[in-house]
ZAMARGU-4260 file (C-alpha; in steps of 0.2 Angstrom, whole numbers, plus 5000, padded with zeros to 4 digits):
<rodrens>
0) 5478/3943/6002 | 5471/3950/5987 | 5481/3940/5976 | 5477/3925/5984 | 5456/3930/5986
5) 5458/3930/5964 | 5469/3913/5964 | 5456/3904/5976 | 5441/3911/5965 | 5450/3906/5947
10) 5454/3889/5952 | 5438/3888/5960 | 5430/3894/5944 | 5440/3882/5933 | 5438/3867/5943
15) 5420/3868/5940 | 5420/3871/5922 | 5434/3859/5920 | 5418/3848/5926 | 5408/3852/5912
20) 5395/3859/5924 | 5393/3873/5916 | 5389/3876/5898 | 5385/3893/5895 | 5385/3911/5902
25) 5395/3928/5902 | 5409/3937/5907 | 5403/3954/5910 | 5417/3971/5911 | 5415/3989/5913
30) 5411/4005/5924 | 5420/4007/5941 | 5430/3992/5938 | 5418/3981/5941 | 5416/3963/5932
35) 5403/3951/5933 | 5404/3933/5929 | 5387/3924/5926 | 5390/3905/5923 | 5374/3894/5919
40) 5370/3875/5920 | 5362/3869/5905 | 5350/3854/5902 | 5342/3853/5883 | 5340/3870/5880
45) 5336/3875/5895 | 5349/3886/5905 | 5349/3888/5925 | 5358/3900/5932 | 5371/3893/5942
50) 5385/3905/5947 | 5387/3924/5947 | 5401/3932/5954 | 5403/3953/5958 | 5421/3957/5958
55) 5429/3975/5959 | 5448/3980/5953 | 5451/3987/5968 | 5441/3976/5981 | 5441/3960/5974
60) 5426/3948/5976 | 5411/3959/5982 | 5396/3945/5978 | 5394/3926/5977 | 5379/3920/5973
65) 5372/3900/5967 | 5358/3891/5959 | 5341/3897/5966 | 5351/3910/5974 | 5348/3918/5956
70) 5332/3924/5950 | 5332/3925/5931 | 5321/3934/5921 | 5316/3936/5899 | 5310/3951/5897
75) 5307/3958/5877 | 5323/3965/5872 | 5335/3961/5889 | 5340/3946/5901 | 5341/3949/5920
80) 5349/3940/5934 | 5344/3946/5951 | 5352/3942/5968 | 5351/3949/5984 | 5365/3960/5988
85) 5379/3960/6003 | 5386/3971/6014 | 5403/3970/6005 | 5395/3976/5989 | 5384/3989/5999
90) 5367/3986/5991 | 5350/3977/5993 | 5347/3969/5976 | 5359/3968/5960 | 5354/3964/5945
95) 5366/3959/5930 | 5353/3964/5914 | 5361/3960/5898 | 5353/3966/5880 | 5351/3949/5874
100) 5336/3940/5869 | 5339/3918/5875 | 5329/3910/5863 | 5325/3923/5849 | 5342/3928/5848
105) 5361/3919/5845 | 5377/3926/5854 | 5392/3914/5847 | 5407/3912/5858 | 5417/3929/5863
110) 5404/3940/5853 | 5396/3954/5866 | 5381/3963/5871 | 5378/3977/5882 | 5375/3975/5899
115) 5372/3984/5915 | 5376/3979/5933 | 5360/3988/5944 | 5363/3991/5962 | 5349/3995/5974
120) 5350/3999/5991 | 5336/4008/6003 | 5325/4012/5984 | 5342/4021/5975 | 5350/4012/5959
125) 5367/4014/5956 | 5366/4009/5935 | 5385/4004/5928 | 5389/4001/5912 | 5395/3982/5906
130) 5404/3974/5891 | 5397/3956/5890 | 5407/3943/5882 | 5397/3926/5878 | 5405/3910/5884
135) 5400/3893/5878 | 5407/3877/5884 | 5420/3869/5871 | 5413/3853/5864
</rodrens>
């Protein structure tokens, strides 16, 4: 079932950026197995979140979130994508922050930044460490 959850979700994932609807975004690894994928729509230089997916090694797809479903937010030194949280990932809010700086600062293809996946349920945070690799779309 597990197997067939990640080939759903990969073709899924494809099919859209086989589209060209997404230009840029991140694939995001680390602590506890958990990986984040944040896909973005863009429009000039504008980019709009459009797609972040919560997956665990061992639990699979945890979160699904789309377009205004995603609050995203410049702060001085970091990027933060906000969502509501599920049941399934046991948490109120999560927030992907990634030490990146859109518009003051360039991230080529495959280069990384730090990241952290924040989980908040009932005023805790869980904080887990993230490797987050830059993706661009091929021109």
């Amino acid at each position: 079932m597990k197997t067939l959850k990640i080939n759903l979700l990969t073709g899924f994932t494809v099919a859209l950026i086989g589209t060209g609807a997404f230009a840029s975004g991140f694939r995001c690894n680390g602590d506890m197995g958990y990986s984040v994928k944040l896909f973005n729509y863009t429009v000039g230089e504008t980019r709009t979140p459009a797609v972040m997916i919560i997956s665990q090694d061992d639990e699979g797809t945890l979160l699904r979130r789309t377009g205004s479903e995603i609050r995203k937010h410049n702060r001085t030194n970091t990027i933060q994508y906000v969502v509501e949280g599920s049941r399934k990932l046991d948490s109120d809010t999560a927030i992907l922050q990634i030490s990146f700086r859109e518009g003051r600062e360039v991230l080529e293809e495959g280069e990384t930044a730090d990241g952290q996946l924040i989980l908040i349920k009932d005023g805790d945070r869980g904080v887990f460490g993230l490797v987050c690799e830059r993706y661009l779309k091929a021109n």
